[in-house]
N, C-alpha and C positions, 0 to 999 in steps of 0.2 A: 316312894322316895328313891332317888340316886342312891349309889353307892360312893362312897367315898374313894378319893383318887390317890395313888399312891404318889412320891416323891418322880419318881421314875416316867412314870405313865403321864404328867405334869410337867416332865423335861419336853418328851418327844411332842406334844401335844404343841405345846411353847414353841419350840424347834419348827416343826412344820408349819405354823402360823407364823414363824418370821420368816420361812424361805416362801411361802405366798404371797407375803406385803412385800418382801426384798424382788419378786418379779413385777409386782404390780407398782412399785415404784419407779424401776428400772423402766421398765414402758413407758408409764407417762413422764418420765424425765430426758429419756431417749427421743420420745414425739415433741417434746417443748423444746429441747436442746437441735434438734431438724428444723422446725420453724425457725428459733433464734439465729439459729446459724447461717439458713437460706436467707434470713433478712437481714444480716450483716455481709455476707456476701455479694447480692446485690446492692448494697449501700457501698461498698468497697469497690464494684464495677462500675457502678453510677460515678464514684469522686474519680477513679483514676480514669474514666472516660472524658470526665469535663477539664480534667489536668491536662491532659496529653494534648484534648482539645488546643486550650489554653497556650500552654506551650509551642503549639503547632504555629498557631494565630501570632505567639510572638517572632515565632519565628522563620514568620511570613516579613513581617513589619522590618525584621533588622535585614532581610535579603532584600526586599523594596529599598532599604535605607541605601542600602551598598550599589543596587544597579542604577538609580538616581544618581551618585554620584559617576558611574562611569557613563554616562547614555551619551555625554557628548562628550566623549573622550575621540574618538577617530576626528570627528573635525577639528578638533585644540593640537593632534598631536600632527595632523596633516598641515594647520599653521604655524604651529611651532618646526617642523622641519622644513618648510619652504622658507623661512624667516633662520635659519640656521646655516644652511646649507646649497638655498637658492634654488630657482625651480630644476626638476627632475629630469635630465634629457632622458628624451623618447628616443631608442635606439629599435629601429624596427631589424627582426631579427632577420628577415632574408640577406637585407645590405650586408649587415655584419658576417653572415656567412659568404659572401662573394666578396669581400676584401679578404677572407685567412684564404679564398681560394687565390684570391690576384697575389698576395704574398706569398705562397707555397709555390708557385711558381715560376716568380722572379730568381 
């Protein structure tokens, strides 16, 4: 036959069988709480990957949008100033340098 356990002897006994389930719990809650978390992590990199993507893509589309409207800007604005202001004289720069010289020394 056992002997009987006193009040005392039945604390510590209690005691030390919860601080053993309280590490064994910690452990495996610690190793599930690493999985859950590597797997919300990667789900977090996965969406902000495909966002940014996204985002990128749209804002591909609205700079396409803008350079289509300028791409024939230089020919419109070369006929809008020949229709403004009439064609452009060609002034070749040698000439104009040997008339300030014929004026400089009159």
């Amino acid at each position: 036959m056992t002997r009987p356990v006193t009040r005392g002897e039945l604390k510590q006994e209690l005691a030390a069988f919860e601080a053993r389930m309280d590490a064994k719990l910690d452990a495996k809650l610690d190793a599930k709480l690493e999985v859950f978390l590597g797997a919300i992590t990667a789900r977090v990199d996965r969406d902000i990957a495909r966002h940014t993507s996204a985002m990128a893509e749209n804002l591909r589309m609205y700079i396409a949008a803008l350079d289509d409207k300028f791409k024939d800007l230089p020919p419109r604005v070369a006929r809008l100033e020949a229709a403004v202001f009439g064609p452009s004289p060609t002034i070749r720069p040698i000439k104009a340098a040997a008339k300030k010289r014929r004026r400089k020394a009159s």
